[in-house]
N, C-alpha and C positions, 0 to 999 in steps of 0.2 A: 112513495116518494113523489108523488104525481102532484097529490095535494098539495104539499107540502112548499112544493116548487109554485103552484097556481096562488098558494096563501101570500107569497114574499120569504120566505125562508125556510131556503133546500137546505141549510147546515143544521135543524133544529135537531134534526135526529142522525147517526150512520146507521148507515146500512144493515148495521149488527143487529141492532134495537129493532126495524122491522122485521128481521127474521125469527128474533124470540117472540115480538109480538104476532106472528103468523102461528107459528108454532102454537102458543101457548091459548090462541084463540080455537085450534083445531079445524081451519079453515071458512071460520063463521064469519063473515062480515061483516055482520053487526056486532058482535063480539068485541073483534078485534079494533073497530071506533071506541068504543065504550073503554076499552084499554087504554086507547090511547086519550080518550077525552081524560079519563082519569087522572093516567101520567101526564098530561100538560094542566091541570089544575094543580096536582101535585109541584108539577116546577114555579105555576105563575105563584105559589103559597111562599115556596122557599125562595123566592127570586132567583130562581135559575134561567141561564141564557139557553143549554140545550138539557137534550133529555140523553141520561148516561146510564149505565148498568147499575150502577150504586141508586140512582134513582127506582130503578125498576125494582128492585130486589127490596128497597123501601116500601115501596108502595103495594108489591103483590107477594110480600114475607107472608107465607101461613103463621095465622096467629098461635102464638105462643101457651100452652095449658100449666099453668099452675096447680098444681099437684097440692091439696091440702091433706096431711096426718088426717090418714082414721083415728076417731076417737079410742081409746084404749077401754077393753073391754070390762065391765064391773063385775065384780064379786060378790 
């Protein structure tokens, strides 16, 4: 929050959002920049004013595996 306050804008994130991004960094510090550098590219992209959960869940969604049919076996 520290930063955030020293940038000009304490409202860009609550509270909440730093504590999944602690969490989900596993207490790394550099980590947890790199997250958030992410998420505010990700908002400057969509023109967003803050960063929100819907945001976050966007951005660090585990990618999805598309499943293709095994070929069906010949005779």
């Amino acid at each position: 929050m520290h930063r955030l306050t020293q940038a000009g804008n304490a409202t860009l994130a609550a509270q909440q959002q730093f504590g999944t991004l602690c969490g989900h960094a596993a207490g790394n510090y550099h980590v947890r920049l790199t997250m958030a550098a992410e998420l505010l590219e990700a908002a400057v992209a969509r023109e967003q004013t803050t960063l929100d959960e819907k945001l976050y869940l966007e951005v660090f969604a585990p990618p999805t595996v598309r499943r293709t049919p095994a070929p069906a076996a010949r005779r």
